[in-house]
N, C-alpha and C positions, 0 to 999 in steps of 0.2 A: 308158376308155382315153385319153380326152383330154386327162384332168390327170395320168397317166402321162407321156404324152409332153409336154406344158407344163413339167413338175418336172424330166424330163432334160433337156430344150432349156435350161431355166435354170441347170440345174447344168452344163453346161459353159459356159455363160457368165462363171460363176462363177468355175467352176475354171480358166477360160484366164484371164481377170482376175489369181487371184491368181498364179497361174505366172509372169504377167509382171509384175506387183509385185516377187513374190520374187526373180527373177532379177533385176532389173533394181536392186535394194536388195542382192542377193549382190555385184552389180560394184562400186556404188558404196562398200559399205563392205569387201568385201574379208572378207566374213563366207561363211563355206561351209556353215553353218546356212540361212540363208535360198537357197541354190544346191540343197539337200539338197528343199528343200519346195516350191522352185518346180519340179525336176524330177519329183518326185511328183505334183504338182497337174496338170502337164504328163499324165505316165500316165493320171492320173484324166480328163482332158478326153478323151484317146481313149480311154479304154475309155465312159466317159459318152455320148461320140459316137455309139461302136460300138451301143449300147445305143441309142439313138433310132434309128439308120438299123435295124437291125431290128426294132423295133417297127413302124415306117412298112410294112416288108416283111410285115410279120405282118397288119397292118391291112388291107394293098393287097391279100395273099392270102384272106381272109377276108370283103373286099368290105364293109368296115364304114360305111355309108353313115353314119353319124354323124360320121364327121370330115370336114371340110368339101374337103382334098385329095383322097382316096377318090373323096368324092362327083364332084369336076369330073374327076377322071380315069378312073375304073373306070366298068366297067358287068356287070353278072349275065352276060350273053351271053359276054363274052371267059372266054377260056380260061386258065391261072393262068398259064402265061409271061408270058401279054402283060398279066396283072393285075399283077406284077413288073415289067414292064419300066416299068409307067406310073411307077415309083419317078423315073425320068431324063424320063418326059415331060412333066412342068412345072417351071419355071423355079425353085422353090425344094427340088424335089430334086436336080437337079443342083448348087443351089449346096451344096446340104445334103452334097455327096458331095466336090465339092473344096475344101468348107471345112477 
């Protein structure tokens, strides 16, 4: 599950990079080809997005102590709400959520 979630973390990386290549090449040259692919790319970074925060969710339910956020925040005892909510109690799921 971990090079799952590494491969979408990078493909939105990816895909917001080129979004703003794109758009950013649609203004300058006044081409609505490259507007067409940077708002596509756009889509693709949120639904890529969408797909990592529930992966994280599926992980954090499941109590996958192999991924190294799980492990500092989850524990077997808690109950699955609050194996859930651990998604906002560390500092890189909350950025992970208003990025």
């Amino acid at each position: 599950m971990y090079y799952a979630g590494l491969f979408v973390v990078l493909l939105v990386a990816v895909l917001a990079l080129v979004s703003i290549i794109c758009n950013l090449l649609a203004i300058r040259r006044k081409n609505s080809r490259f507007f067409e692919v940077g708002n596509l790319s756009a889509a693709g970074t949120f639904i890529a997005a969408t797909a990592a925060s529930l992966l994280l969710f599926y992980l954090l339910a499941r109590a996958d102590f192999s991924v190294q956020y799980v492990a500092e925040y989850v524990n077997k005892d808690m109950i699955l709400p609050y194996r859930l909510a651990a998604f906002w109690d560390g500092n890189r799921g909350s950025t992970w959520l208003w990025g």
